[in-house]
Backbone as CSV, one residue per row, in Angstrom:
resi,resn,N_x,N_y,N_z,CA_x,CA_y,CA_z,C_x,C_y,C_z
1,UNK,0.784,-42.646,13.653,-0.455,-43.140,13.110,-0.276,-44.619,12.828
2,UNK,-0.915,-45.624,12.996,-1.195,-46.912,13.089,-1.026,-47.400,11.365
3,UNK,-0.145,-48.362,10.355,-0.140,-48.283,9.653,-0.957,-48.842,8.663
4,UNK,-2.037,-49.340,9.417,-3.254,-50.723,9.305,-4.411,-49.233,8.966
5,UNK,-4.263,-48.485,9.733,-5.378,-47.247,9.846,-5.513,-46.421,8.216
6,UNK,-6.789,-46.644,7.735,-6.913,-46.285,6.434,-8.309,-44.998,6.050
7,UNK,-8.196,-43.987,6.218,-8.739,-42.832,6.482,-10.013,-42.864,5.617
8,UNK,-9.821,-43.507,4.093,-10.815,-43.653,3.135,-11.806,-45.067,2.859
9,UNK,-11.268,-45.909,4.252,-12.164,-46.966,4.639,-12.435,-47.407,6.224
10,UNK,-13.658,-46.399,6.544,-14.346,-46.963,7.436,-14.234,-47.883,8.539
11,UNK,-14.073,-49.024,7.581,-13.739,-50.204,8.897,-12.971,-50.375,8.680
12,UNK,-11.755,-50.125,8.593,-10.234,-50.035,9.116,-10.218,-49.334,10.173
13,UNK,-11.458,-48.756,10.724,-10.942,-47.666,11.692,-11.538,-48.958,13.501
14,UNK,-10.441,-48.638,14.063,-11.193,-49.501,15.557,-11.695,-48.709,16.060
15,UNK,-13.329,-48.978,16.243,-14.304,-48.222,17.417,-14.400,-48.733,18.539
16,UNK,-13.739,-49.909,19.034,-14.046,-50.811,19.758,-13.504,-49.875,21.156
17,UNK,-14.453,-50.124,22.810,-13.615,-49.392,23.498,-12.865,-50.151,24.702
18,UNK,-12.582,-51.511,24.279,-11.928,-52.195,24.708,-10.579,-51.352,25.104
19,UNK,-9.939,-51.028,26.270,-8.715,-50.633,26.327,-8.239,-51.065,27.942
20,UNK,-7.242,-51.019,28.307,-6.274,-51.165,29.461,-6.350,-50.152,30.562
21,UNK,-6.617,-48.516,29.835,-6.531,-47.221,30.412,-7.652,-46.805,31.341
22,UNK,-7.348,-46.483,32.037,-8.209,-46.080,33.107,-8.459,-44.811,33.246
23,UNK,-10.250,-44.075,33.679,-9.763,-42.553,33.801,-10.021,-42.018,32.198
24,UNK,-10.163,-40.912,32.291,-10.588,-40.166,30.969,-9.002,-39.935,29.259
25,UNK,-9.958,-40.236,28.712,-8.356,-39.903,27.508,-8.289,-38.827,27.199
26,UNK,-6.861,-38.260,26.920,-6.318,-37.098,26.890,-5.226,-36.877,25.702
27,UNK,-5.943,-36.284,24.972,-4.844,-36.224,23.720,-3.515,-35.644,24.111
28,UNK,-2.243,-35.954,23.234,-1.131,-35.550,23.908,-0.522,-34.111,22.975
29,UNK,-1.313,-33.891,22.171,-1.350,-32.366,22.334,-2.550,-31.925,21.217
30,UNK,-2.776,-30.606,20.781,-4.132,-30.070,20.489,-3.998,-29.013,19.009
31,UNK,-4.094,-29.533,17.948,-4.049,-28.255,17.089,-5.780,-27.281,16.845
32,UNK,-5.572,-26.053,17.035,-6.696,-25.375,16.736,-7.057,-24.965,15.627
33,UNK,-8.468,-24.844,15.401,-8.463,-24.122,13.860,-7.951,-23.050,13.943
34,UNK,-7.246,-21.970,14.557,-6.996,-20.565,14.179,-6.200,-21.479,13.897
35,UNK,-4.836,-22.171,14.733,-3.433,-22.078,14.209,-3.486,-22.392,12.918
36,UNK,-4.396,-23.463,12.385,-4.434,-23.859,11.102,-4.806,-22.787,10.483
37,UNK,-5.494,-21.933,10.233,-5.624,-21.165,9.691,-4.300,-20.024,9.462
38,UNK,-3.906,-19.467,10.639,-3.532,-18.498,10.475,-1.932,-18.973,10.071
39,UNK,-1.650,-20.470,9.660,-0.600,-20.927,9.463,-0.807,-21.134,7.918
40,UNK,-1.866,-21.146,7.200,-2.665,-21.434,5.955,-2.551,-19.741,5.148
41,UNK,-2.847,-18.210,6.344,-2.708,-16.937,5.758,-1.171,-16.954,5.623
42,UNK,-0.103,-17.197,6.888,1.209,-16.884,6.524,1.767,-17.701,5.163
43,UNK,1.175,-18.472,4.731,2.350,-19.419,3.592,1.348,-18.419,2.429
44,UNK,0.680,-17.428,2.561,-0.181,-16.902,1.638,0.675,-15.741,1.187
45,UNK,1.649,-15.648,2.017,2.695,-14.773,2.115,1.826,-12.915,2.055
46,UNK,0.792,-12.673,2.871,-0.326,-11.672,2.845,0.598,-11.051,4.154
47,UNK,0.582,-9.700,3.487,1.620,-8.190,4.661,0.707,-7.246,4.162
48,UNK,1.401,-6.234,4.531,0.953,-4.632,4.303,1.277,-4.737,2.813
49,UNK,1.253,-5.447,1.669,1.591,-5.229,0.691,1.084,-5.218,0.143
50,UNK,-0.730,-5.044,-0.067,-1.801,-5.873,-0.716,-2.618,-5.071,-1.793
51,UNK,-3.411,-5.548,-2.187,-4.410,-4.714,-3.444,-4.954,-3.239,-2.827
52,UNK,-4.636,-2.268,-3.775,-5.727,-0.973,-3.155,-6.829,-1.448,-3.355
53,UNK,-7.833,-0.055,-2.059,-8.992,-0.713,-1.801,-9.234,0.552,-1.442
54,UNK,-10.642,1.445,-1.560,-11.163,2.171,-2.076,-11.185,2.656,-0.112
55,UNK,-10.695,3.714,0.734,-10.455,4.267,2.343,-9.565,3.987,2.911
56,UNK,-8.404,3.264,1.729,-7.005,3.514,2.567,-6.212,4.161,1.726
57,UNK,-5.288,3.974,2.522,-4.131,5.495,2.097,-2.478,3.944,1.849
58,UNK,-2.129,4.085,0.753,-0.958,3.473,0.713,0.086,4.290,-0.158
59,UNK,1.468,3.388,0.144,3.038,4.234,-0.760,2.917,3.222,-1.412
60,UNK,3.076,3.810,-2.966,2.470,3.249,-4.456,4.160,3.072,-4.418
61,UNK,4.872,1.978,-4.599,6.006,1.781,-4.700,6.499,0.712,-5.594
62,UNK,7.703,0.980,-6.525,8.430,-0.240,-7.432,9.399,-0.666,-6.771
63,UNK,8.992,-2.063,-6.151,9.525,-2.692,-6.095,10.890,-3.314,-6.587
64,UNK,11.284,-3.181,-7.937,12.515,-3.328,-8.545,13.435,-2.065,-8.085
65,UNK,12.863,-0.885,-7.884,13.957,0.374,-7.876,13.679,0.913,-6.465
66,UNK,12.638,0.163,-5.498,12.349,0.404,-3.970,12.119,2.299,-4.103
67,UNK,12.020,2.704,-5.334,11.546,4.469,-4.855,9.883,4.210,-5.388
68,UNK,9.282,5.523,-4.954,7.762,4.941,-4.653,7.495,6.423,-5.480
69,UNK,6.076,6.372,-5.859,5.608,7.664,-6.537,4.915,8.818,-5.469
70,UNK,5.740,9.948,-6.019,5.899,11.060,-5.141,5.755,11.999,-6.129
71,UNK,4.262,13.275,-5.014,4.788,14.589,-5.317,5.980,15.366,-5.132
72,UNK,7.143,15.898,-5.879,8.025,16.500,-5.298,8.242,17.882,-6.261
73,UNK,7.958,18.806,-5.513,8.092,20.636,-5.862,6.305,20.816,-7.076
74,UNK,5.617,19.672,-6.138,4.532,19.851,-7.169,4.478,19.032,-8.554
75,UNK,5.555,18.153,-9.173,5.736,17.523,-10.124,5.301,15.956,-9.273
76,UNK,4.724,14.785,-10.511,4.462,13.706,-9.815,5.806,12.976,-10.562
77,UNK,7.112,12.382,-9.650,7.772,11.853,-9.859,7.966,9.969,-8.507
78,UNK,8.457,9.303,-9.663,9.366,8.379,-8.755,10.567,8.828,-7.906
79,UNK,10.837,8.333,-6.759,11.881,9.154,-5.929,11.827,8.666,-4.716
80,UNK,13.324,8.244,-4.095,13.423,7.764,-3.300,12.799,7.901,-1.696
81,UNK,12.378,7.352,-0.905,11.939,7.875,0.334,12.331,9.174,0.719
82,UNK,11.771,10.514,1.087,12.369,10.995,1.537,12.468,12.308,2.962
83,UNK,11.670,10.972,3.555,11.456,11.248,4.738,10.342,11.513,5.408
84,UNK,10.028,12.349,6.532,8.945,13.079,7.210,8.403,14.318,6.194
85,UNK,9.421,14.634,4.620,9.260,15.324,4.224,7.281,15.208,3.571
86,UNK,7.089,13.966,3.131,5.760,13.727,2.513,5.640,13.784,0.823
87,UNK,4.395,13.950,0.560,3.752,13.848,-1.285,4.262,12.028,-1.555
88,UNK,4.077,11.443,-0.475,4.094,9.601,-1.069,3.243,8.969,-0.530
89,UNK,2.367,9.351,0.409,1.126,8.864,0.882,-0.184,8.997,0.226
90,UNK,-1.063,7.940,-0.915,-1.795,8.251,-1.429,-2.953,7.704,-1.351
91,UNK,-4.416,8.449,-0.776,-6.042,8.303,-0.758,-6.146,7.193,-1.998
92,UNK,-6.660,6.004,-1.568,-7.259,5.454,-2.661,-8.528,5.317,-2.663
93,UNK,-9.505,5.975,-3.559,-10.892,6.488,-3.590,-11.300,5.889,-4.800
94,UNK,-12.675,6.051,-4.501,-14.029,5.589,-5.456,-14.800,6.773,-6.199
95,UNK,-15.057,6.707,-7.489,-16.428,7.065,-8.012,-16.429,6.429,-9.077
96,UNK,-18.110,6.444,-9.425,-18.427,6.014,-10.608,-17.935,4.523,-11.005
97,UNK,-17.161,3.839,-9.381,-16.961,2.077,-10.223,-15.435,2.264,-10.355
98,UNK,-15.037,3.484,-10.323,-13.286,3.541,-10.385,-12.742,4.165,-9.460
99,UNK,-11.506,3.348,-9.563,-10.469,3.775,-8.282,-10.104,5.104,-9.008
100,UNK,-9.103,5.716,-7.714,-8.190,6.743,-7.283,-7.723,6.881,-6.799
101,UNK,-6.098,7.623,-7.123,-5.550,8.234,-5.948,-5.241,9.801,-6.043
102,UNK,-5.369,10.293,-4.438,-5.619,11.542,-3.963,-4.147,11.781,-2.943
103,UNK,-3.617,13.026,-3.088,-2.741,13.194,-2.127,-3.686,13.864,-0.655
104,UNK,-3.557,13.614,0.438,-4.100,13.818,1.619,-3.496,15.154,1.832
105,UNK,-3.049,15.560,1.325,-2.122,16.799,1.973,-3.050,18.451,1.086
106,UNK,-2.910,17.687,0.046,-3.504,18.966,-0.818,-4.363,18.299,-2.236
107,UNK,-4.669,17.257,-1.428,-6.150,16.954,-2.278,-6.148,16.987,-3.978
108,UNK,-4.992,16.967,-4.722,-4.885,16.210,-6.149,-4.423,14.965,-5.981
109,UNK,-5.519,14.869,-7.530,-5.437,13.819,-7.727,-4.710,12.897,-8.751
110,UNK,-3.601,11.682,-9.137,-3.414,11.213,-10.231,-4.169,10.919,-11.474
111,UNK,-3.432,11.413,-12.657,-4.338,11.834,-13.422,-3.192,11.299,-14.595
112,UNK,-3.334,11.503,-16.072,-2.580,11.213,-16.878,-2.827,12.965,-18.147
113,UNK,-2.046,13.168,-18.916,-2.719,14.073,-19.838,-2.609,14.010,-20.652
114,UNK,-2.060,14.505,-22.023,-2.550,13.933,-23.767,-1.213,13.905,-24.252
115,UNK,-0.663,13.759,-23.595,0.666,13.350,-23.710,1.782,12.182,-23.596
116,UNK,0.628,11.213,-22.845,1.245,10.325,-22.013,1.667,10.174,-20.776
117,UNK,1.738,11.290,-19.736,2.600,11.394,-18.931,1.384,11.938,-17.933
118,UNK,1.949,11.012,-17.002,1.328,11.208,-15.156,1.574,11.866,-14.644
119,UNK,0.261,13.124,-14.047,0.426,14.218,-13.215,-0.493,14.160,-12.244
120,UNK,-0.353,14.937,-11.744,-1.262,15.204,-10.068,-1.202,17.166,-10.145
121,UNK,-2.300,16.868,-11.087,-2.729,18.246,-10.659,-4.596,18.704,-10.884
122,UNK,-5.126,17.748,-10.931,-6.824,17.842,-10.554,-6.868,17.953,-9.049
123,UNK,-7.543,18.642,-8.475,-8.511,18.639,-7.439,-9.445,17.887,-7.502
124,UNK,-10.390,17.013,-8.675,-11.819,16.271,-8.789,-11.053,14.986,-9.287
125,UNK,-12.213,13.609,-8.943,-11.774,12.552,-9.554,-12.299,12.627,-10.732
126,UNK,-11.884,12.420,-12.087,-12.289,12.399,-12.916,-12.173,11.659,-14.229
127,UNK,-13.283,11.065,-15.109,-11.848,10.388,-16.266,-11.106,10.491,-16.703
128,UNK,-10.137,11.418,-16.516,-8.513,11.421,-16.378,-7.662,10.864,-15.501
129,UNK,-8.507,10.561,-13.913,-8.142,10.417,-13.024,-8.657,8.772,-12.527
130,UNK,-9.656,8.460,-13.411,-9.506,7.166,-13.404,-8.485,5.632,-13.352
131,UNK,-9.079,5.001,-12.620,-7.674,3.748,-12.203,-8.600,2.456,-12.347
132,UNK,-8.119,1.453,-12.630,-8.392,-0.005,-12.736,-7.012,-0.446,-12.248
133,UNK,-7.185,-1.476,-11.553,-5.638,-2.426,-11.270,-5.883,-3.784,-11.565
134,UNK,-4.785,-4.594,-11.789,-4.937,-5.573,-12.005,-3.437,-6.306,-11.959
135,UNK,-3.808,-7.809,-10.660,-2.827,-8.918,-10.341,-2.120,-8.777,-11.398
136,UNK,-0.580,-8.945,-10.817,0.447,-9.072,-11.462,0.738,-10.899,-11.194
137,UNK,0.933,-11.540,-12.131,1.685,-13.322,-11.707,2.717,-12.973,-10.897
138,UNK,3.477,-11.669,-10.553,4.627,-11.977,-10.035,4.619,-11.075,-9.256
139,UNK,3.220,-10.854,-8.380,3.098,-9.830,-7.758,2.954,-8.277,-7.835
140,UNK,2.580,-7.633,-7.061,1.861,-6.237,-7.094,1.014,-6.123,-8.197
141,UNK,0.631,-4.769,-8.580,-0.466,-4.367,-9.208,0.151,-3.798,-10.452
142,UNK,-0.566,-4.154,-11.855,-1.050,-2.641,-12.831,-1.540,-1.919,-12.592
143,UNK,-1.291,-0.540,-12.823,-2.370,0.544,-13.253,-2.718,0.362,-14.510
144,UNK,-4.180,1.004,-14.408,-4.541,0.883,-15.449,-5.059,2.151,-15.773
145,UNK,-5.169,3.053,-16.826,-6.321,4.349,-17.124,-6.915,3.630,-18.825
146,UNK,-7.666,5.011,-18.563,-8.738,4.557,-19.923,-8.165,5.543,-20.973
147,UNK,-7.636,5.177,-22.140,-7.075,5.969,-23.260,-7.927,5.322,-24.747
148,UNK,-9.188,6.259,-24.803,-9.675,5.962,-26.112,-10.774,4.626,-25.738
149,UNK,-10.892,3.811,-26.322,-11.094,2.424,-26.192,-10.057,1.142,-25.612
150,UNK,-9.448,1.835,-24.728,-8.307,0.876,-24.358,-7.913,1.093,-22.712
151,UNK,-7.120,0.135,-22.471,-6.658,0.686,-21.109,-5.286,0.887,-21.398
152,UNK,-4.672,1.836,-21.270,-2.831,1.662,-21.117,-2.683,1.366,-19.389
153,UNK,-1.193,1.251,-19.468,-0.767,1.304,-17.901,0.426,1.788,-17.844
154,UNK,-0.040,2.342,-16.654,1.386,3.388,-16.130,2.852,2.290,-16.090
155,UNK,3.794,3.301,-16.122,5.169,2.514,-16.883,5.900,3.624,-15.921
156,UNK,7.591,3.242,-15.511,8.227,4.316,-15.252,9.652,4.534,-17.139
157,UNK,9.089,5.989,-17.145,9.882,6.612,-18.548,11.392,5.568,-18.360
158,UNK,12.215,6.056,-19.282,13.350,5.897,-19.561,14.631,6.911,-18.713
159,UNK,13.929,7.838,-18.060,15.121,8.701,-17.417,15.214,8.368,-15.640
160,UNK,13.912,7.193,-15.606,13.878,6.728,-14.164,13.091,7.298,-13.495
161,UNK,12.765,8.550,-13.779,11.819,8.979,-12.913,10.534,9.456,-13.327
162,UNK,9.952,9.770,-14.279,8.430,10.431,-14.866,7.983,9.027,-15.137
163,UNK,6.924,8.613,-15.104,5.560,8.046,-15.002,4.858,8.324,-16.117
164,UNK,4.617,7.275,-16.842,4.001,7.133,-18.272,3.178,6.364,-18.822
165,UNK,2.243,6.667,-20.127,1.217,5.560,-20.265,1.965,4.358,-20.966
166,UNK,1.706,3.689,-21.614,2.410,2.361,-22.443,1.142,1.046,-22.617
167,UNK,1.186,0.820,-23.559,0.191,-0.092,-23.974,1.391,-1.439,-23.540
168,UNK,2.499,-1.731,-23.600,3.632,-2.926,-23.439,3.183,-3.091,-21.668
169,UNK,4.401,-3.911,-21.423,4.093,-4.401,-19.659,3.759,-4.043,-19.020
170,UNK,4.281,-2.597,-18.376,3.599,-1.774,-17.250,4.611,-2.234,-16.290
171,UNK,4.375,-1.210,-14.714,5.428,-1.448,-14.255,3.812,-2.219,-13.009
172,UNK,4.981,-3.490,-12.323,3.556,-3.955,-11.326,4.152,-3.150,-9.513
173,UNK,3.079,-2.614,-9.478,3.219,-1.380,-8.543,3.092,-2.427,-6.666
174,UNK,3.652,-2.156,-6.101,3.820,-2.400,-4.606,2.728,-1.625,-4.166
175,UNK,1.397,-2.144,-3.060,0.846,-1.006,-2.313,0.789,-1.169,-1.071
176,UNK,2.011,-0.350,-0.489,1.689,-0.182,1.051,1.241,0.017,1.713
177,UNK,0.022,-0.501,2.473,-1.179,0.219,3.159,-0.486,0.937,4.758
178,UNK,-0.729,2.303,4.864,-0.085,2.780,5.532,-1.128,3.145,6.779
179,UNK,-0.886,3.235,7.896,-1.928,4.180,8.600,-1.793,5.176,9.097
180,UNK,-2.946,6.036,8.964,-2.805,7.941,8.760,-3.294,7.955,10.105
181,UNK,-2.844,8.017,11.161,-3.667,9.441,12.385,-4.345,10.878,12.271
182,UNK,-5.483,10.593,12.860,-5.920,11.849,12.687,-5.600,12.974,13.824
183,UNK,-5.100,13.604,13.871,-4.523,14.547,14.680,-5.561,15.956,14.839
């Protein structure tokens, strides 16, 4: 770039078409708006990792302990991948203005009960089964449910694996948007 050339004054710029060159001008190379763009989404650092959204199916996963929330023997626990076996793929659905999640397999739903503690055993979405999320600064999501006049958010317990309410931090949840075939 010309060091005389001043972008925020006008006539610094030469319009003149006085030149030597013969024949049409040809820039010596070309940026497009996609590249700009799609060079503008990658530093956005945007993957399969993104906000639930009310017709996809993602693995609700912590990130700090890489095990993801799973039905296993019918109990809703944290637990490591574990395989083709399934209960970690979860419907994230709408009613009434609130999220959900649904297991695809046998249709319960996450739910919390008067105890504190996260289960999956409704069939209906319901206000038990209610979800709000919300940006983490340091990435992934809160859960959120409705307890009383308040929201708590799901937490993982103290033994590592059960899923709990907690009014303190919350754990910020990974969501993998996965894709389901229909077979």
């Amino acid at each position: 770039m010309d060091a005389g050339l001043d972008l925020d004054d006008p006539a610094s710029i030469d319009l003149s078409t006085d030149s030597t060159t013969t024949g049409s001008l040809t820039p010596t190379h070309s940026v497009s708006m996609t590249d700009e763009f799609d060079e503008y989404l990658d530093s956005l650092g945007l993957d399969d990792k993104t906000a639930p959204w009310p017709g996809n199916t993602y693995i609700i996963r912590d990130p700090d302990s890489e095990r993801q929330i799973t039905l296993v023997g019918g109990q809703l626990r944290l637990a490591p991948h574990l395989g083709n076996q399934g209960g970690y793929h979860w419907e994230c659905i709408e009613s009434n203005g609130w999220m959900g999640f649904r297991s695809p397999s046998d249709h319960l739903h996450i739910g919390h009960d008067n105890r504190r503690n996260f289960i999956a055993s409704a069939k209906e979405h319901r206000p038990w089964e209610y979800f709000n999320t919300r940006a983490h600064p340091k990435g992934g999501h809160i859960l959120l449910v409705v307890h009383g006049w308040q929201q708590w958010k799901m937490t993982i317990s103290e033994d590592g694996s059960n899923l709990i309410e907690t009014m303190d931090e919350g754990t910020a949840w990974e969501f993998e948007k996965v894709t389901v075939e229909n077979v």
